[in-house]
Each structure stands twice: as C-alpha cells, then as structure tokens.
C-alpha positions as CSV (number, residue, x, y, z in Angstrom):
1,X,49.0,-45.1,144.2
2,X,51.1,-46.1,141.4
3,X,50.7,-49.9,142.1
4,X,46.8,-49.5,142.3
5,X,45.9,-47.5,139.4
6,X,48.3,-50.2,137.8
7,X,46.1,-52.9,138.8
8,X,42.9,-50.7,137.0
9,X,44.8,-50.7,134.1
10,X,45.9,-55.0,133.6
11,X,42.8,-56.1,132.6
12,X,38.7,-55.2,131.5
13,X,38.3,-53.6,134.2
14,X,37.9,-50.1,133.5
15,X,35.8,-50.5,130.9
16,X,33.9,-53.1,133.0
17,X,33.5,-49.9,135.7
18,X,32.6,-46.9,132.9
19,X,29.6,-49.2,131.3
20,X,28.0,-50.4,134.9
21,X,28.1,-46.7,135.7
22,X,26.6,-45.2,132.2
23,X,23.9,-47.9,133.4
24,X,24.0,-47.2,136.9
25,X,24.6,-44.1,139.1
26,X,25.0,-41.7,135.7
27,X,21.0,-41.8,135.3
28,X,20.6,-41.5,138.8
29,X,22.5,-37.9,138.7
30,X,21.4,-36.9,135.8
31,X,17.4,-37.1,136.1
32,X,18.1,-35.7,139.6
33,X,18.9,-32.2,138.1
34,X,18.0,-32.5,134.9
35,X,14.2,-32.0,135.4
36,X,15.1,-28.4,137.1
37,X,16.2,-26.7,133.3
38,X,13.0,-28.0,131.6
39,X,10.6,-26.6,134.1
40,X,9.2,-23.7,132.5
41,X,8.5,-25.6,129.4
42,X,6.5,-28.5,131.0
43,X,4.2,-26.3,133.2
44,X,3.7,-24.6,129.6
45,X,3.0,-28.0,128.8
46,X,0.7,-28.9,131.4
47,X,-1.0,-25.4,131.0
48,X,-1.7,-26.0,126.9
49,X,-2.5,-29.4,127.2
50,X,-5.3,-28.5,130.1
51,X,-6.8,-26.0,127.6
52,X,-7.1,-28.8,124.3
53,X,-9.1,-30.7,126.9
54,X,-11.1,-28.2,128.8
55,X,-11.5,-25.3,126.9
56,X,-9.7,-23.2,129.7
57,X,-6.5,-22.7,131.2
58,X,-6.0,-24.4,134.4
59,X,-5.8,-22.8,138.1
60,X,-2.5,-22.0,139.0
61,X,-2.2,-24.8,142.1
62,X,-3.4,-27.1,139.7
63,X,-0.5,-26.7,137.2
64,X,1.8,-26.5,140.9
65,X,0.1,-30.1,142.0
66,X,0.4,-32.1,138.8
67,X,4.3,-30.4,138.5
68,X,5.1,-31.7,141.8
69,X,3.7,-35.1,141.1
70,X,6.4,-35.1,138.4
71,X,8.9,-34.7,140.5
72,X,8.0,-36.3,143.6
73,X,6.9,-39.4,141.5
74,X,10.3,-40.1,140.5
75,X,11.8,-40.2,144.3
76,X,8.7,-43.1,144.7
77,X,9.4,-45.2,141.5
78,X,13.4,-45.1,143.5
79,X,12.1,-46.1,146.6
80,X,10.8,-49.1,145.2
81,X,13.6,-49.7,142.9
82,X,15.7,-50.3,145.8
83,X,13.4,-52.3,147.5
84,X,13.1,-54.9,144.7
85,X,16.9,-54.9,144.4
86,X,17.8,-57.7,146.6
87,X,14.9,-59.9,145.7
88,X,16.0,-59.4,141.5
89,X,19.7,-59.8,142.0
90,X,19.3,-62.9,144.2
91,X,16.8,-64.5,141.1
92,X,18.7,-63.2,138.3
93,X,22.7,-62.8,140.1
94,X,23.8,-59.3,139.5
95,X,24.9,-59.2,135.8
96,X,21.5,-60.5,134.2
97,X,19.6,-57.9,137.1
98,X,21.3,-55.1,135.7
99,X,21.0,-55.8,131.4
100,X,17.1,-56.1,132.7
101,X,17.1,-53.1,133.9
102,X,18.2,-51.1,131.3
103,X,14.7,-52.6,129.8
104,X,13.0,-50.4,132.6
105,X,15.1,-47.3,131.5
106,X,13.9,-47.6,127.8
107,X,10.4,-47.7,128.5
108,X,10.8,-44.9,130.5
109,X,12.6,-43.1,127.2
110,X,9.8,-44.5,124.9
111,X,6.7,-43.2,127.3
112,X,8.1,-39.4,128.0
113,X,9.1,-39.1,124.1
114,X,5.4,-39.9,122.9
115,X,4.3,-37.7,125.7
116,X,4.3,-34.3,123.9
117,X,2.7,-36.0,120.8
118,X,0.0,-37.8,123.2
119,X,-1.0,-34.6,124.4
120,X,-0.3,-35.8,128.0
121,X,1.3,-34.7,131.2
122,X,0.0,-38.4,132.8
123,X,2.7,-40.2,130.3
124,X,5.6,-37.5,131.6
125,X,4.6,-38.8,135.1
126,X,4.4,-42.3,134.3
127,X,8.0,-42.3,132.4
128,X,9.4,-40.1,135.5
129,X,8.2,-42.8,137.8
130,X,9.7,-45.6,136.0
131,X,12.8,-44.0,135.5
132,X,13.2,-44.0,139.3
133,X,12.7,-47.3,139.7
134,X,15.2,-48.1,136.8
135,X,17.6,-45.4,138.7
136,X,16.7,-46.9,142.3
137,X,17.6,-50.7,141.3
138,X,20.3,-49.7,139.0
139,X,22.3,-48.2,141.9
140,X,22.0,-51.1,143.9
141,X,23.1,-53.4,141.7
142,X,25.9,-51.5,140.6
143,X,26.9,-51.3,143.9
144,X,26.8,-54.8,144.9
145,X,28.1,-55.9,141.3
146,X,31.3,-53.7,141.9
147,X,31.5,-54.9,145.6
148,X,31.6,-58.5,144.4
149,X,34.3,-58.1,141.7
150,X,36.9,-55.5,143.2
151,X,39.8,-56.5,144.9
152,X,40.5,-56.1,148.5
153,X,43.1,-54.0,148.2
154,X,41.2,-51.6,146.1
155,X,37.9,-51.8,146.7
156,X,37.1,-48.9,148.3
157,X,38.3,-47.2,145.2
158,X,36.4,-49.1,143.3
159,X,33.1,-49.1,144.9
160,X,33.5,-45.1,145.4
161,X,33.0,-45.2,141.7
162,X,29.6,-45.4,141.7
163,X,29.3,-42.0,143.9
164,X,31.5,-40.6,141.5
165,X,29.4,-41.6,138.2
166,X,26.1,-39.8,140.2
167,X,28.2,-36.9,139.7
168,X,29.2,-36.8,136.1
169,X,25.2,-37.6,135.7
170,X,24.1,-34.6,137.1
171,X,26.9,-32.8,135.4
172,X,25.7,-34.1,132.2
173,X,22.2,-33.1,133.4
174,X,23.5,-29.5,133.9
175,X,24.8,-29.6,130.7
176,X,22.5,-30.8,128.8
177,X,19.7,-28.6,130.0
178,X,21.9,-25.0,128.7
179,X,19.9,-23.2,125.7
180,X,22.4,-24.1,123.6
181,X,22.2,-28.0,123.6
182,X,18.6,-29.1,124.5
183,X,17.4,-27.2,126.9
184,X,15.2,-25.2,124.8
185,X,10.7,-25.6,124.7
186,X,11.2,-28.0,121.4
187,X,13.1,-30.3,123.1
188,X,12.2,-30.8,126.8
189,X,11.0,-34.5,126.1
190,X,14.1,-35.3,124.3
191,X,16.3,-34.2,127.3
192,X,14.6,-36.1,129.9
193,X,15.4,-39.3,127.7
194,X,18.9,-38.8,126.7
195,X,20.2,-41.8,130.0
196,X,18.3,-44.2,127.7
197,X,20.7,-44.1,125.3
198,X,23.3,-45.2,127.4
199,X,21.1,-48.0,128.7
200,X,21.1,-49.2,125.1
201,X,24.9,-49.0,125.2
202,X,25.0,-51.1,128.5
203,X,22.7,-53.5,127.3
204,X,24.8,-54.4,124.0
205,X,28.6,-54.2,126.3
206,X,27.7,-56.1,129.5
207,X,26.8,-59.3,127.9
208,X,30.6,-59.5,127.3
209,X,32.1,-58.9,130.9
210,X,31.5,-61.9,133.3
211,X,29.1,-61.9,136.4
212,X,30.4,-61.0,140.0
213,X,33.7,-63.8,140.9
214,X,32.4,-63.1,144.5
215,X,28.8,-64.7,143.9
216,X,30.1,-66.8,142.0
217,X,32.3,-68.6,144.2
218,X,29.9,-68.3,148.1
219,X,26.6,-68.1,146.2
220,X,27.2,-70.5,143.2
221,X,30.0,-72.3,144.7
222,X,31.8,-72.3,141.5
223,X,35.7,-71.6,142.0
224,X,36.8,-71.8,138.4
225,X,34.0,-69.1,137.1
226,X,35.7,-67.2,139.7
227,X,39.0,-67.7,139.2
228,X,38.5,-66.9,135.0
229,X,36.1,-63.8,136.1
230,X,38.8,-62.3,138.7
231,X,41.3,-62.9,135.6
232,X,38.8,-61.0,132.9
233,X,38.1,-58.1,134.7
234,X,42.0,-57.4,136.5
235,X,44.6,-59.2,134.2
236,X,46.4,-62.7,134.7
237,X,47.0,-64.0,137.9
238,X,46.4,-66.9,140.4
239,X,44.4,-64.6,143.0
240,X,45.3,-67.0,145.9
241,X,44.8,-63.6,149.1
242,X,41.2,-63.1,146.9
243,X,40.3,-66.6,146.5
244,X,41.2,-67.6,150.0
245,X,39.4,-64.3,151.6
246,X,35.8,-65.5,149.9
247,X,36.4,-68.5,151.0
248,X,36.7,-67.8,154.4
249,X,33.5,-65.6,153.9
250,X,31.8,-68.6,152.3
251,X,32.5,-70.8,155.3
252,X,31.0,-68.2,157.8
253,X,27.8,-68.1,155.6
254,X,27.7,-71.7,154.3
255,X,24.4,-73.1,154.6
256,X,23.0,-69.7,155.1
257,X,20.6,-68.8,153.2
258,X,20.3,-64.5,151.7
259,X,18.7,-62.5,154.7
260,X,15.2,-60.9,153.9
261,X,15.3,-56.9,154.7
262,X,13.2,-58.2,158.0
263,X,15.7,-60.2,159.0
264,X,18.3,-58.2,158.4
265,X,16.6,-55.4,160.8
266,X,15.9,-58.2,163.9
267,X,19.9,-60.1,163.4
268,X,21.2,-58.3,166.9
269,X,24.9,-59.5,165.4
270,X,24.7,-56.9,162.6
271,X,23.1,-54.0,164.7
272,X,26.0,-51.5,164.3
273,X,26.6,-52.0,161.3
274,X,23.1,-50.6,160.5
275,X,23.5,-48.3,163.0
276,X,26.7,-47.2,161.8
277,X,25.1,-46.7,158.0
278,X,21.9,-44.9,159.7
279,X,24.0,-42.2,161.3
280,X,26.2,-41.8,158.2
281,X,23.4,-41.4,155.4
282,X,21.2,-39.7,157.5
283,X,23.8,-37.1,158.5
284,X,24.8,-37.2,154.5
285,X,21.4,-36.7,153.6
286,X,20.6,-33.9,155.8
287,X,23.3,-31.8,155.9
288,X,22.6,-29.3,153.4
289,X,24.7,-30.3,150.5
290,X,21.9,-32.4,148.7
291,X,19.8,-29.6,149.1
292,X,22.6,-26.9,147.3
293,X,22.3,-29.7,144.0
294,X,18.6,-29.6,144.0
295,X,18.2,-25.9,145.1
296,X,20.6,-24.1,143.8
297,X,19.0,-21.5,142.1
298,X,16.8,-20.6,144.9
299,X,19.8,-19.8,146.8
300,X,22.0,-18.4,144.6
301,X,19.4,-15.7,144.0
302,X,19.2,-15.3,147.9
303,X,22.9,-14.9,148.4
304,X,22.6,-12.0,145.5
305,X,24.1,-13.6,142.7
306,X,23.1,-12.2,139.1
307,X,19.8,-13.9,137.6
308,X,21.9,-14.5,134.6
309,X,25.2,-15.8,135.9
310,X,23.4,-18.4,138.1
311,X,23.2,-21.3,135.3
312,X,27.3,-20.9,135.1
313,X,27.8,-21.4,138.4
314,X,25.6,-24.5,139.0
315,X,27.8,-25.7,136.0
316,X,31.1,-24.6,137.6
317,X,29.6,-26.8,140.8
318,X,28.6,-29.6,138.8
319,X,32.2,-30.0,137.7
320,X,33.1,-29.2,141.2
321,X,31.1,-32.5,142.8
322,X,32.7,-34.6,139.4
323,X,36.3,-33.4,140.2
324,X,36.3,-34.4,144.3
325,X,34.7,-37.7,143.6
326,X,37.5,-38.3,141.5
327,X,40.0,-36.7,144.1
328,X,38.3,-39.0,147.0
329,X,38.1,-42.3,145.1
330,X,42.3,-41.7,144.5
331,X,42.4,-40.8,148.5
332,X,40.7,-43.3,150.1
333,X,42.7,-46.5,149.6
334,X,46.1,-44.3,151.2
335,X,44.3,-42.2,154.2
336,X,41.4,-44.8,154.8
337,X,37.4,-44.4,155.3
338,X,37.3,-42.5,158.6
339,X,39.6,-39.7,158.5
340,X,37.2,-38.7,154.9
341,X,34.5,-39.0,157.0
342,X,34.7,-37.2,160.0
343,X,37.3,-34.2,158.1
344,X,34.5,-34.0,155.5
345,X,31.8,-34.0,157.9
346,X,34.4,-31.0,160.7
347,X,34.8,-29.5,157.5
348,X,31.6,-29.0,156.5
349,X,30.2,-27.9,160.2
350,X,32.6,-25.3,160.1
351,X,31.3,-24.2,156.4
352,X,27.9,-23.7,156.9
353,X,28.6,-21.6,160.2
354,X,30.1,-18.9,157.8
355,X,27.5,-19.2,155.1
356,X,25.0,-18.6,157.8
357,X,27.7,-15.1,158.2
358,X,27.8,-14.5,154.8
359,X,24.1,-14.8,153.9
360,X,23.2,-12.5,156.5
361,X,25.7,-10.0,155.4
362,X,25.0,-10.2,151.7
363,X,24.0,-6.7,150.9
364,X,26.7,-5.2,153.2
365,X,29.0,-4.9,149.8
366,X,29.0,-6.1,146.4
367,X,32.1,-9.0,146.8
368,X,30.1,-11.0,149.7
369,X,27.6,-13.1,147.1
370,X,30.9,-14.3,145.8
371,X,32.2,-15.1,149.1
372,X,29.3,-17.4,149.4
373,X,30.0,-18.5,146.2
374,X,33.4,-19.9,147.6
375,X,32.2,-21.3,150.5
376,X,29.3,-23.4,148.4
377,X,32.6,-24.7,146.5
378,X,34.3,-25.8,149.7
379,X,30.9,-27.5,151.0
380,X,30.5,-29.5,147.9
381,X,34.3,-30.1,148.1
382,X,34.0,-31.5,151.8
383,X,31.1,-33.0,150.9
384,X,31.4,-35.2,148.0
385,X,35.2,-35.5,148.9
386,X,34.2,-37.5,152.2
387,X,30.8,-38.3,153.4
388,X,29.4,-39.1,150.0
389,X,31.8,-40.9,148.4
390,X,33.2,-42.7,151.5
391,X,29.2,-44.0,152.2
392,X,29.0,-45.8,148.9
393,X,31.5,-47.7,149.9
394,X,31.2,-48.4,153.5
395,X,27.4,-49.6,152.7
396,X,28.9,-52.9,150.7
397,X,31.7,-53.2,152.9
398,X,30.1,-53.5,156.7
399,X,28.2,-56.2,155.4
400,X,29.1,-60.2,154.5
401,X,27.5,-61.9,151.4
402,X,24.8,-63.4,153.0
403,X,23.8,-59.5,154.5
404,X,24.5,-57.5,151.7
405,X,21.9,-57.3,149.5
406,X,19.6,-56.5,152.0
407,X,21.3,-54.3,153.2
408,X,22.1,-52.1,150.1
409,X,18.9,-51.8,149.6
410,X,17.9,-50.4,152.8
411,X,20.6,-48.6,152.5
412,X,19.3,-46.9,149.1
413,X,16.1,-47.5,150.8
414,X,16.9,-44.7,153.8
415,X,19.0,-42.4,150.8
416,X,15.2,-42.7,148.5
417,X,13.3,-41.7,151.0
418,X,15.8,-38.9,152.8
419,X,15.5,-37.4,149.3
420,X,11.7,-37.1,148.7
421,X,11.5,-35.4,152.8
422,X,14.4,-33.2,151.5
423,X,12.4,-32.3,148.4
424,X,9.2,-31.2,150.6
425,X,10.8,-29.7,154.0
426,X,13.7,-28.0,151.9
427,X,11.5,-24.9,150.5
428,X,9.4,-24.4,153.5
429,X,12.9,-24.5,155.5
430,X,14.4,-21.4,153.6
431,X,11.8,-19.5,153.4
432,X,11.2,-20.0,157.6
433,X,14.4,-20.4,158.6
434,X,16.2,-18.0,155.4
435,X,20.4,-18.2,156.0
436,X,19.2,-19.5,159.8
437,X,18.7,-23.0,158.2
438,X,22.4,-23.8,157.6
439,X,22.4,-23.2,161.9
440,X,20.4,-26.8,161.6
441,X,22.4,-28.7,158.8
442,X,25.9,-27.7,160.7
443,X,24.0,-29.8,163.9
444,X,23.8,-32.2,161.8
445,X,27.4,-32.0,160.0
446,X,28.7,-31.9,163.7
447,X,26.8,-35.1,164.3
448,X,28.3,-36.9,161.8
449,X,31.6,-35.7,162.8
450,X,31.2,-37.0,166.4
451,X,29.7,-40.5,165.5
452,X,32.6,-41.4,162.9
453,X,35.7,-40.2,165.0
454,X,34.9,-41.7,168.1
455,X,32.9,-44.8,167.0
456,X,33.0,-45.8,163.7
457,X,36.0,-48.6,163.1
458,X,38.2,-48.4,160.0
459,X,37.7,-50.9,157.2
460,X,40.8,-49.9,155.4
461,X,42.7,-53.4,154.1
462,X,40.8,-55.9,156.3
463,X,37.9,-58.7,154.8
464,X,34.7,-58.7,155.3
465,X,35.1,-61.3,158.1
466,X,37.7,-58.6,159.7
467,X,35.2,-55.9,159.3
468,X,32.0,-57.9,160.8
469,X,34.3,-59.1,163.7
470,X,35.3,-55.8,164.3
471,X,31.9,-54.4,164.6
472,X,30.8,-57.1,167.3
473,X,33.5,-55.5,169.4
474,X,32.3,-52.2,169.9
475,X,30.8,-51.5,173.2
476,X,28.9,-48.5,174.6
477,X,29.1,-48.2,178.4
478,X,30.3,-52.0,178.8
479,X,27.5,-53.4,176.5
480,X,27.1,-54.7,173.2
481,X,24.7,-55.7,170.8
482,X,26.4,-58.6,169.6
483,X,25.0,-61.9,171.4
484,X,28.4,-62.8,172.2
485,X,30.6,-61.8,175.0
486,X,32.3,-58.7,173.4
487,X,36.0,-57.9,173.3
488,X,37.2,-54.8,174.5
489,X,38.7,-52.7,171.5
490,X,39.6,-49.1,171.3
491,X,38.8,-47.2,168.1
C-alpha cells in the first residue's frame, strides 16, 4: 500500500488526477443532486414566468411537464455526450477532447445564469441539456484519459478515481444546495452553474500536463512522447514493464484501425467482455442504490424520518458514498476486482431484504426509522465500496486500445440511459410496490452476485493482452464465443 501511494506521490500525478476530475466526474455528481434543493424555487419560476406572459398562472401538470423536461433533458444531453465520445477523442486524442469540453460546460453556465433575467424556463432547459452532454463526454474521456496514463500496477486505483470524484460532486451538490450557502430562491441559477467554475480551472491547468503516453505510443506511434509523458505524470524512470506492455498491445492492434460502436457490438472475440460489462452496470444501475441518491427524500419521509432532519442525513450519506470510494480505490489493488464485486453486490442482497423488514415495521416503535437509517449507510457502503467503483474501472480495462473507446462509450451509453428509465419507473415503483420494491432490487443485487463470483475473471496485475486472452477462454456448457478453439480455464 505503502509502495503504491508512493508512486502517486513521485511525480504530477496527483494533481494531473484532481483537475481531470474537477472537469470530469465532479459535474457529473454534482448536477445529479443538485437540481433536487432548487426545486421549489424553479417551479416558482416556471409558475411567475407563465403569468408575465399569459396573464394567468399555469395548470398545475403544466408546471409538472415543463419541471420534468428539466430534469429528464439533462439524462438526454448525457446520452449523447457519451455517444460522441469516441468519435471526439479519436479526432482531437484525449487531452485536446477534454479542454473542449469544458467549452460545452461554460455555455451551459452562461445560458442558465441569464435565464432568470430572460424571463425563461426554455434557457434553464437548454443549459440543463448541455450540461449533460458536457457531463456525458466528460466522463468518458476522463475515463479513457486516466486508463491510458496509469500504470499497470495501479491502475485500478487510478481509474476508480473517477467513481470516486462523482461522489465528492454530489456531495458538493448537497452542500451547496443547504439554506445557508446558495440554496436559497435568489440564487437557484447561480447554484446550477457553480461546475463551470471548475471547468474554467481545468481549462487554464490541463494545457500543462501531457496527453495520454498510452495513445501516444499504439495510436501515434511515438515512443519518446511516451517515455517523457509516463516521466511527467509518475516521476523519473526508464518504464521498461510499461513501455514493453503497450508495445505488445500495439503489435496485437497494429494496422487496426479504432472500432466503430457497430463494430464493436458484431466482433464475436470481445462478446464477454460486453457481456461481462452489461451484467455489471445493469445490476449497478438497478439495484436500488442509484435510486436512494436521487430519492432520498421520498424515502426518508416513508421510513418516518423527521421532515426537518432529512437534509442532514442526505448530507451524512453524501459523505458516506465520498468516504467508501476512497476506502475502495485504497482496496482494490490488494484484494482485486472480483471479491468488491460480488461481496458488494452479497452484501447488498442481504441489505435490502431487511429494509424491506424495517420499512414494513416502521411505526412499530420510535428507534426503527433510524434502523433504516443504518442499513441505507451500509447499502451505500456496499455499494459504492464495490460495484460502483470496481465498474469504472473494469469498463477500461476488459478492453484493448483499438476497443476502448467504443466501448466506454457504450458503456456510459447503457449507465445514461439506465439512469433516465430509473428517473421515470423509480416513483411509480414506490408508490406500487412501497418497502416491497427493495424485494426486486435485492433480485437484482443477487444477480450481480452470481454472475461475478462464478464467471467474471480477475484483472488484478495482468495487461490488457492477459485480460482479452483471458476472456476468450471462458466457456459456458463447452462453448465459446471466441472464434477460436477455446481453452479450458476455471475461474
């Protein structure tokens, strides 16, 4: 542990990791939950801004359909974000991709500050869709940027950085949004455009830090770049294991040109590998935990906690989320990627069985809402401790340079789109299903559970060659997907 946090420390690269993810994942978390605090204020918005125009105050599912838009628009503007990811970063290389993008992200600011002044809800849904496609093609690129630049003997650790900068963002969002800072009528517009700022500050810092040493040695074929970028961002050195691993990789793809998201979907030799990913976010995605973030309130007030104590304890599990990511990204290089994964994914099973206890049982005495409480705590704990954190990584590792931009962005593709069903089905779940609904997620925990114990291979220590090659073994009932003859391998 020692040695690795050592090796964080030699060179830029620590700084080179907090300024891709102020640009990156941070605005990503942040505009996720910080649009809940402001909500009041904007449908006050929307209803005074109806009556300068019309003369009369809107219908109440009018003021409900033009809310939603704002916050379903922003899930869209991601979805495309991340689908434009591997075309810009293959034009531009990763380092000019992400300074443009922080262009995206300041547009955004500029629209939803002149909003209030304009007079108009259309700019606050304009600036919320552009800020997810800024968030959407920033996490992508920060993901591939850090995969391409990490070490293999830390990478994981590194790449599970950007998981744990989505949850100082929504943190921050938390935070931000209390009465006391901005979360008050007067400044509702300001708080939706505080990420900008720290777009400015990525834009002025990143010029300074070199481009990813992995493109630039397979992609650009340029050794010496590499060589002085591996030096820049992790201290002196030769790099001989690093240099000699890409170079293996850039034998395997030499000639090869990036695959499209189409190809990437037909290649039978990578079919596990998205399979593998499917399983994993999807099971992420829809096992509750997302939902707890977004929903909080909602079911805080159904397990019986105080109206007024409700804004603490999203606050308390804000720091919660920030704390495990950390705890995760220090784990995972010593225990691996699969025990996280399928003891997060036991762990939370187990969890949502006695929430589903706890919320039936929430008027039998007064301690049981805190009981719930606990075992919210121990969800998020499980959850952004494993399945989470340990995703962000495994989507740039199961994949070879040739693969991998494609691939994150189907990847944040899936994640997008899991997201804005969550955001519809979610309300209409709990108030069908009430406490019953956490029956369904732990089906889902349990399937995650299943899928990474007994199938999924570990990545721990091995190259991206190792990993790809390790995938083409699997077989199911004798059979592979891989066009060539598979090798027998238990996992």
């Amino acid at each position: 542990m020692e040695t690795l946090l050592r090796q964080l420390t030699r060179g830029n690269a620590l700084f080179f990791i907090l300024i891709l993810g102020i640009g990156g994942s941070f605005q990503n978390g942040f505009h996720i939950v910080g649009v809940s605090s402001p909500s009041p204020f904007i449908q006050s918005f929307i209803n005074s801004t109806w009556y300068e125009r019309y003369g009369e105050l809107p219908p109440p599912q009018t003021v409900t359909l033009i809310w939603s838009a704002i916050v379903s628009t922003y899930a869209i503007g991601g979805l495309l974000g991340a689908l434009s990811a591997k075309f810009l970063t293959g034009m531009l290389g990763r380092k000019r991709a992400m300074l443009g993008n922080n262009f995206i992200s300041i547009v955004a600011a500029a629209v939803m500050l002149t909003s209030k002044a304009a007079s108009s809800f259309e700019c606050i849904i304009l600036a919320r869709f552009v800020f997810g496609l800024s968030a959407g093609l920033g996490v992508c690129i920060q993901s591939i940027y850090l995969a391409e630049s990490s070490p293999q003997k830390i990478r994981g650790m590194v790449t599970l950085t950007t998981a744990t900068f989505t949850s100082i963002g929504k943190l921050s969002g938390q935070f931000f949004g209390l009465s006391e800072i901005l979360g008050r009528e007067e400044h509702w517009n300001i708080l939706l455009s505080v990420p900008a700022c720290l777009s400015v500050v990525q834009l002025l810092v990143l010029p300074f830090f070199p481009e990813a040493p992995r493109y630039l040695l397979i992609e650009k074929g340029d050794a010496e770049a590499c060589r002085k970028a591996l030096q820049s961002l992790w201290g002196q050195g030769e790099y001989k294991q690093e240099m000699e691993g890409m170079a293996a990789e850039q034998s395997v793809v030499k000639g090869v040109r990036p695959k499209s998201l189409l190809e990437l979907l037909r290649d039978r030799s990578v079919r596990w590998q998205l399979i593998s990913m499917a399983v994993i976010y999807g099971c992420t995605q829809f096992s509750a935990s997302p939902t707890i973030s977004v929903f909080s309130f909602d079911i805080f007030l159904k397990a019986g906690i105080p109206r007024e104590k409700i804004r603490y304890v999203t606050l308390g599990i804000g720091a919660t989320e920030v704390l495990s990511s950390i705890s995760c990204g220090l784990m995972i290089e010593h225990t691996g990627r699969r025990p996280l994964l399928w003891g997060g994914f036991g762990a939370m099973s187990a969890i949502q069985v006695f929430l589903t206890i706890t919320l039936n049982l929430k008027d039998s005495s007064y301690w049981v809402p805190y009981i719930t409480v606990v075992l919210i705590i121990l969800l998020i704990i499980s959850y952004v401790g494993g399945p989470v954190g340990v995703a962000t990584s495994l989507s740039t590792e199961l994949f070879i340079q040739s693969y991998r931009p494609a691939a994150v962005s189907l990847m944040s593709f899936q994640r997008w789109l899991s997201f804005s069903l969550i955001g519809l089905v979610f309300p209409f779940l709990i108030e069908a299903l009430e406490s019953y609904c956490f029956v369904l997620f732990a089906s889902v925990s349990l399937l995650g559970f299943l899928f990474t114990f007994f199938i999924l291979p570990e990545t721990k220590g091995k190259t991206l060659v190792e990993i790809s090659e390790e995938f083409k073994a699997i077989t199911v009932c004798g059979k592979s997907f891989s066009e060539d003859e598979p090798v027998e391998t238990k996992l």
